[in-house]
C-alpha positions in Angstrom: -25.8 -6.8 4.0 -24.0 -9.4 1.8 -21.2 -8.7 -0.2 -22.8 -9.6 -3.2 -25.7 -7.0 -2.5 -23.0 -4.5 -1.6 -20.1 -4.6 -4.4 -16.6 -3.4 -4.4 -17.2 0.3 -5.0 -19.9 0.7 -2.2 -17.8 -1.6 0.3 -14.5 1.0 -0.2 -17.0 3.8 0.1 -17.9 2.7 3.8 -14.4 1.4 4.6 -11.8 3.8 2.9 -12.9 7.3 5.3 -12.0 5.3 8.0 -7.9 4.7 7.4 -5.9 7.0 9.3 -4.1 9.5 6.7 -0.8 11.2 7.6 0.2 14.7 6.4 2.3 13.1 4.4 0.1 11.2 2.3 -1.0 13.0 -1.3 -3.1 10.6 -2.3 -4.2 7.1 -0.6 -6.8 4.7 -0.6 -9.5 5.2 -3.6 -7.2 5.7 -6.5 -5.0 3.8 -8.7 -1.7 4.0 -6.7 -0.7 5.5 -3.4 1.5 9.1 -3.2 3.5 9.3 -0.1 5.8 12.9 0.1 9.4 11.6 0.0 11.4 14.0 2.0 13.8 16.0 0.5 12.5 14.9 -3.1 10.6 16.7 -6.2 9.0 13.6 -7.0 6.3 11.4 -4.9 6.7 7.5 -3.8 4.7 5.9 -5.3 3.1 2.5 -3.8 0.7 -0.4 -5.5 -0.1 -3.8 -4.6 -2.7 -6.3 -6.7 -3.3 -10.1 -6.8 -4.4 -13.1 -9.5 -6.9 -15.3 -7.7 -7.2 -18.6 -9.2 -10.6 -19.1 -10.5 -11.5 -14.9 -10.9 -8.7 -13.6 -13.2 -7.2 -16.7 -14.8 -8.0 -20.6 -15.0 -6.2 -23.5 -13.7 -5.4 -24.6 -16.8 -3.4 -21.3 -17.7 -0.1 -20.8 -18.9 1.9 -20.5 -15.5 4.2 -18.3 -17.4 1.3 -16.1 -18.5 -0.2 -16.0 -14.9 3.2 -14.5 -13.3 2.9 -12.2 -16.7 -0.3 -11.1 -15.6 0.4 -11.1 -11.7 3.4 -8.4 -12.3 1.6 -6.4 -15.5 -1.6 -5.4 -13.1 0.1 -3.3 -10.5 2.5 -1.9 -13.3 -0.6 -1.0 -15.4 -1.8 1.2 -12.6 2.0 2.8 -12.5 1.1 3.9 -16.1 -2.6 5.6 -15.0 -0.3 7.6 -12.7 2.4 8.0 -14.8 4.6 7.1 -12.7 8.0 4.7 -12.9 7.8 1.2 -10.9 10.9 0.4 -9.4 10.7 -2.5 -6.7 8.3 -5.6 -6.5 7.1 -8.1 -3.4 5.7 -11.4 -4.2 3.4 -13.5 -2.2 3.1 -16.8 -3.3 -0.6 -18.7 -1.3 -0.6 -22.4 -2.8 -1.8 -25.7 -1.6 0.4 -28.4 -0.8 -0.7 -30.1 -3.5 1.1 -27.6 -6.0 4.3 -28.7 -8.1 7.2 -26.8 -8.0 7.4 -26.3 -11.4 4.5 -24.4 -11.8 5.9 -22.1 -9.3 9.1 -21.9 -11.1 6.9 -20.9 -14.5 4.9 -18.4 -12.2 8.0 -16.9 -10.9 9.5 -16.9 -14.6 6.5 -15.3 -16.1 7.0 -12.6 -12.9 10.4 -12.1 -13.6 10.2 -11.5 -17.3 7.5 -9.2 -16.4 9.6 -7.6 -13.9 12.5 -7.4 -16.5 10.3 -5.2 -19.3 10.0 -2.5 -17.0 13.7 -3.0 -15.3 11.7 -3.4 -11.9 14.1 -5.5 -9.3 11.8 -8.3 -7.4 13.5 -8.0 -4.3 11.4 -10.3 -1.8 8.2 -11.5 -0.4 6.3 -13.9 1.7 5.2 -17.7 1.0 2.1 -19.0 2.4 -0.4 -22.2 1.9 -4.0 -22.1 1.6 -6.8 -25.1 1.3 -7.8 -22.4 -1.8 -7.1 -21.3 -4.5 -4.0 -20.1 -5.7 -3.3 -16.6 -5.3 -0.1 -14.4 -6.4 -0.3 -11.0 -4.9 2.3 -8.2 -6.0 3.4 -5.1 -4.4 4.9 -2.2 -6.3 7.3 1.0 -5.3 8.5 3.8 -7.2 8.4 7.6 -7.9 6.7 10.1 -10.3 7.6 13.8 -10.2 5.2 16.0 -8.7 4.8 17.6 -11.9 4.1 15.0 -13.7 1.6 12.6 -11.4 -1.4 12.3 -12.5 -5.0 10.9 -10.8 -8.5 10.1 -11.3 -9.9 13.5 -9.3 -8.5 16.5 -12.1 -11.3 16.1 -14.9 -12.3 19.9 -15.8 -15.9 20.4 -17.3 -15.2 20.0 -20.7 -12.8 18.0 -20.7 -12.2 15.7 -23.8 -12.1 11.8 -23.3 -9.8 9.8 -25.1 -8.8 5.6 -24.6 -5.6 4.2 -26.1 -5.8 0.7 -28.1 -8.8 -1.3 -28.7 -11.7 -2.3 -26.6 -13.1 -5.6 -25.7 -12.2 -9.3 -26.2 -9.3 -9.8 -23.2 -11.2 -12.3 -22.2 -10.0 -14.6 -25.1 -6.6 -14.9 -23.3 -5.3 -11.0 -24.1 -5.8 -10.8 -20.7 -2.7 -12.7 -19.9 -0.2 -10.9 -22.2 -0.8 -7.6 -21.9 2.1 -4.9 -21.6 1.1 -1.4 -19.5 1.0 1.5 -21.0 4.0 3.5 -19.0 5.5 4.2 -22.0 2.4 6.1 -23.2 1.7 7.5 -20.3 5.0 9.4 -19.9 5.3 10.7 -23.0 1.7 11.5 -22.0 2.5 14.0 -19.3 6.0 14.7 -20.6 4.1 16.7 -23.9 0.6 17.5 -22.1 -1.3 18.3 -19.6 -3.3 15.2 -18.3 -6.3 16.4 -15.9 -7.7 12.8 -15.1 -6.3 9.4 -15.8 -6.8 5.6 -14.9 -6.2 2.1 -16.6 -9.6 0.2 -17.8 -9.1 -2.9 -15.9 -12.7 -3.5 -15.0 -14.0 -2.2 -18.6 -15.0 1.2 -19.7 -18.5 0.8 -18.5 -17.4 0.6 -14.4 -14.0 2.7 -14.9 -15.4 6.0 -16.9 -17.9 6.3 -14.2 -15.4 6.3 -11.2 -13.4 8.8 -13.1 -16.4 10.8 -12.9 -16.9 10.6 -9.4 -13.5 11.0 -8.3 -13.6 14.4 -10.6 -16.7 15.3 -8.8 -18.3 16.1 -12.6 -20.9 13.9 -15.2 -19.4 12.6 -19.0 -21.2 12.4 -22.1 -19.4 10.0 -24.8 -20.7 8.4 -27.9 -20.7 4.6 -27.8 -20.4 4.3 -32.1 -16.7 5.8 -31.4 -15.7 2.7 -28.7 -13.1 1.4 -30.8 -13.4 -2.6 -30.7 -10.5 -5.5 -30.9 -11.6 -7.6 -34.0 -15.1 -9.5 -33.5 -16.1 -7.3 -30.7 -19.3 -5.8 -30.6 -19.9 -2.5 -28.2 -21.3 -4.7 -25.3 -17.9 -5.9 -25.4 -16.0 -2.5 -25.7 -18.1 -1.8 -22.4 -18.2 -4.2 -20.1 -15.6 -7.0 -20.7 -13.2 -5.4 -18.9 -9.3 -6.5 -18.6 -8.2 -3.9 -21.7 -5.8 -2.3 -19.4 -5.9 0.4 -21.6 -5.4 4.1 -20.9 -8.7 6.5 -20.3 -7.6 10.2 -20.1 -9.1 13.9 -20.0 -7.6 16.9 -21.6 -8.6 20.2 -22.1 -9.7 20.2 -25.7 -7.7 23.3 -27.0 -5.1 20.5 -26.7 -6.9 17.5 -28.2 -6.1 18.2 -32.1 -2.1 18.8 -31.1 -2.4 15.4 -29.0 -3.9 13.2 -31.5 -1.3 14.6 -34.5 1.3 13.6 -32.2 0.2 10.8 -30.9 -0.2 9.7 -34.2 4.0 10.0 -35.1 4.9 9.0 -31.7 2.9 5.7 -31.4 1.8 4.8 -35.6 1.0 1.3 -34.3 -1.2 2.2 -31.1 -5.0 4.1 -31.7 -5.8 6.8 -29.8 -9.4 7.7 -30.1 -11.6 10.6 -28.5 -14.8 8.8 -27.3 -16.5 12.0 -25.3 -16.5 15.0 -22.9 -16.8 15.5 -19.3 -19.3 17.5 -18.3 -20.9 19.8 -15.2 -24.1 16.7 -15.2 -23.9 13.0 -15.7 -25.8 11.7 -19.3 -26.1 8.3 -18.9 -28.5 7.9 -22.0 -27.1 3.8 -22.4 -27.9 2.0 -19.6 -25.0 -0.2 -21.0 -22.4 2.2 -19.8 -23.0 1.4 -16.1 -21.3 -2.4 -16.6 -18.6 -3.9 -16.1 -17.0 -6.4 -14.2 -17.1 -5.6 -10.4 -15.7 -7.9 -7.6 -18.4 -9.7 -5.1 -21.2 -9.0 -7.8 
């Protein structure tokens, strides 16, 4: 079967049960991040790598200094759906020959400012060319306490749904400047207790079902509440993807605490209930099953 036939999520499904696990692995292939047991430690190492292809996630007429943004921000955004602190970055660089080396200087210079936000050290990598397109990979280390991780799989029947910022648009160069939600996310499971989390990077109408299946349980949500960037209509909100914006459950007795503080913590950020989780999936909107997904 061809890849386009197949698509991402039905590919991992056939190839993910077959990666040796260790008993030291807590969580692995499927999720946002990777959490190895460090020995001797209360908290877990936490592992991520992501790439920019030329062509699928920005243009060739980008801002070099946005790409290397972007290249560093994606790995770091799935830090922030675990809650966990990034500490140490790879880079691999895969260019033609035909590239200048200022345009790898701005990519490098839009990583390390990147890099700098979150006071993550880039401390190596690997260069390679390609007859391709460009392609800036990024791998990610660090730690969250065990107390404090968080993954797609905990969703409780029940459960309230909630997305931080607005919805939609990225792809009218937001994409390129975002900033992770770690901040958010710590204070997150510093004050409460997260069930389920992930970051919305392929929009909420691919990601909120994953959630779903990773936490073995359906969701209900009412697409009026999707809150929408300026000049976005709920399409949008769905299925552009790119937000990189926080999706979380919560047990409800602590939803009207959360969004009161939310509210003095973060004035400048929305946080906006959107739904339940639920013992069956309701899909009433067939709109809610898209998104963007790789190969498709």
């Amino acid at each position: 079967m061809k890849l386009r036939k197949l698509g991402e999520d039905r590919l991992l499904a056939q190839l993910l049960p077959r990666f040796p696990r260790g008993k030291s692995v807590f969580a692995g292939a499927g999720d946002d991040c990777a959490l190895v047991e460090a020995p001797g430690r209360r908290k877990f190492l936490v592992l991520k790598t992501d790439s920019v292809v030329e062509g699928v996630h920005f243009l060739p007429r980008a801002n070099a200094l946005d790409v290397g943004w972007k290249a560093m921000m994606r790995p770091l955004s799935d830090f922030a759906a675990t809650s966990a602190r990034p500490q140490f970055a790879l880079i691999t660089l895969i260019v033609s020959k035909q590239t200048t080396s200022n345009w790898v200087k701005r990519i490098y210079r839009g990583l390390s400012r990147a890099a700098a936000r979150f006071k993550v050290s880039i401390v190596g990598g690997e260069t390679s060319s390609t007859r391709g397109p460009a392609v800036i990979s990024v791998s990610v280390s660090g730690f969250v306490e065990k107390n404090r991780c968080v993954s797609r799989s905990g969703g409780k029947a029940n459960d309230d749904l909630f997305v931080t910022g607005r919805l939609g648009g990225a792809n009218r160069g937001r994409h390129l400047r975002f900033v992770p939600r770690i901040e958010e996310s710590r204070w997150l499971t510093k004050n409460f207790s997260i069930h389920a989390m992930m970051d919305l990077s392929d929009g909420l109408g691919v990601d909120l079902p994953r959630l779903a299946r990773a936490s073995k349980i359906g969701f209900k949500i009412d697409i009026n509440l999707l809150p929408r960037s300026p000049g976005c209509n709920i399409d949008n909100a769905i299925s552009d993807g790119d937000d990189y914006e926080l999706l979380f459950a919560i047990s409800p007795r602590e939803s009207e605490q959360l969004q009161r503080s939310w509210s003095k913590k973060f004035p400048k950020l929305l946080l906006t209930r959107i739904g339940r989780l639920n013992s069956r999936l309701e899909i009433r909107d067939s709109r809610l099953l898209r998104g963007y997904v790789h190969f498709q």
